[in-house]
Steps between C-alpha positions, in 0.01 A plus 500: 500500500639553157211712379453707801886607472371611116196674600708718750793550269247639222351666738787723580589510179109662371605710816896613362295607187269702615762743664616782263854714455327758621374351801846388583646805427242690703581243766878571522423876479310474836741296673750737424314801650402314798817407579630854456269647721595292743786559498442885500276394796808363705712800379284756678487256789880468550550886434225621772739578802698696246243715406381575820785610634595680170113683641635560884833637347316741272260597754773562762747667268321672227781308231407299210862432459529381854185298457635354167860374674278371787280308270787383321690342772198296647404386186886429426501311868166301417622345151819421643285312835319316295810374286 
């Protein structure tokens, strides 16, 4: 039992070694990104009934001022829902 608990432990050791900085840098990079554009993901998810009806606003008044305020008040009312 002995030896099969050292053959696995130098196993994942030989394993350990074989993994450069770079790969764990490279590695910690990606999971960064990834979890950014997820988030961006669930940003633009949240803010879609505040840009559409910053789009009917426009479209009915002509404003991008109006528009603006509109889209700022939904989005405003969304955060503060999901708090």
């Amino acid at each position: 039992m002995l030896d099969i608990i050292l053959a696995l432990t130098s196993a994942f050791a030989k394993f350990f070694e074989s993994i450069t900085q770079m790969d764990i840098i490279a590695l910690v990079a990606l999971i960064i990104i990834g979890v950014i554009i997820i988030l961006l993901i669930k940003l633009l998810i949240m803010l879609i009934p505040a840009i559409l009806l910053a789009l009917v606003v426009w479209f009915f008044t002509g404003s991008l001022f109006w528009a603006g305020i509109t889209f700022l008040v939904i989005a405003s009312l969304s955060i503060l829902k999901k708090l």
